[in-house]
N, C-alpha and C positions, 0 to 999 in steps of 0.2 A: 487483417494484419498478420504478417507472417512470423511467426514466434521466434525474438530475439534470441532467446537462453540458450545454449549448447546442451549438450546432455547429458551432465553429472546434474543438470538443471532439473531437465525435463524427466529424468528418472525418478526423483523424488515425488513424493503422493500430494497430490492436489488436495488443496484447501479448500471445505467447503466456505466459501466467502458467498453469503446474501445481496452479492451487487449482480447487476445483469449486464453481460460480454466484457465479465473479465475472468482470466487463467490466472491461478496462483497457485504457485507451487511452493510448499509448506519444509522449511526447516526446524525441526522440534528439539529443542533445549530443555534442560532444568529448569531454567529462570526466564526463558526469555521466547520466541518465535521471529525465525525471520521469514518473509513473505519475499518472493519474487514472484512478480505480478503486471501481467498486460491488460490494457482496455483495448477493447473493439467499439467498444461505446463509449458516448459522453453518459457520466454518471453525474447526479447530484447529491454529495450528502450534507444530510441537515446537522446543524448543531447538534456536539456531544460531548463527551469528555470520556478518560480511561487512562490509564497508566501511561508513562515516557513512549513518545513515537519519535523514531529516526526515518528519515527517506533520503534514500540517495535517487535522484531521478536520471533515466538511462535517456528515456525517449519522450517527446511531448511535451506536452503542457501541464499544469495542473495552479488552478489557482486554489489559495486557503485563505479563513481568515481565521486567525491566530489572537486569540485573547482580545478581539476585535481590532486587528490590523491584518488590512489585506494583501498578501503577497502573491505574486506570482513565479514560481518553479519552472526552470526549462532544461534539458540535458544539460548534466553538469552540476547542477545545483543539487543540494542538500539542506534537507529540514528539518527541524527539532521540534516537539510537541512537549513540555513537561507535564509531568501527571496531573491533571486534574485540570489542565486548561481545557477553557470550551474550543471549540475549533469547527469550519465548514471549510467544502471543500466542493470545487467544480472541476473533475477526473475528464479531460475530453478524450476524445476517439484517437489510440495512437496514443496514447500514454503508456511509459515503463517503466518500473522501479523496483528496488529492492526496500524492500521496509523490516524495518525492526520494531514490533512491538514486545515491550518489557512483560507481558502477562505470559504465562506457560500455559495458558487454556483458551486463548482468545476464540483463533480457529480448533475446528475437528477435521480430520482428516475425510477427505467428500470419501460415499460409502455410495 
């Protein structure tokens, strides 16, 4: 996949994120992390929970399910996670988004 982001994007420091074929590029706040982030792969994640998640999704697809209701995200859309809800998620190949998670330590910056 050829990397959306321009490069006030692409200059900030990549997030180590534990998924496999996706680039995320790390904005670090006081309170909060934003993530912009591509898949080259379909990922699966399993049920979890964690602090407030925002995604505005650029490209693809992404389906969740959300406090057990499944929804599906396509460019355009935008999602909301509140703390503490469980949530999964199927990240397919060609997926893009900006995310906002509410924790200031979620990611480290890749080393």
């Amino acid at each position: 996949m050829k990397n959306i982001f321009p490069e006030p994007i692409t200059k900030l420091p990549l997030a180590d994120v534990p998924l496999k074929g996706v680039t995320a590029y790390l904005s670090q706040s006081v309170d909060h992390q934003t993530l912009y982030m591509q898949f080259d792969e379909t990922v699966e994640l399993p049920e979890h929970q964690h602090a407030d998640q925002v995604g505005f999704v650029l490209e693809g697809k992404i389906e969740m399910t959300i406090d057990g209701i499944k929804n599906c995200f396509v460019k355009g859309d935008r999602y909301h996670i509140p703390a503490g809800v469980k949530h999964s998620a199927t990240i397919y190949a060609g997926y893009a988004d900006i995310t906002v998670f509410m924790e200031p330590n979620r990611y480290k910056i890749k080393g």
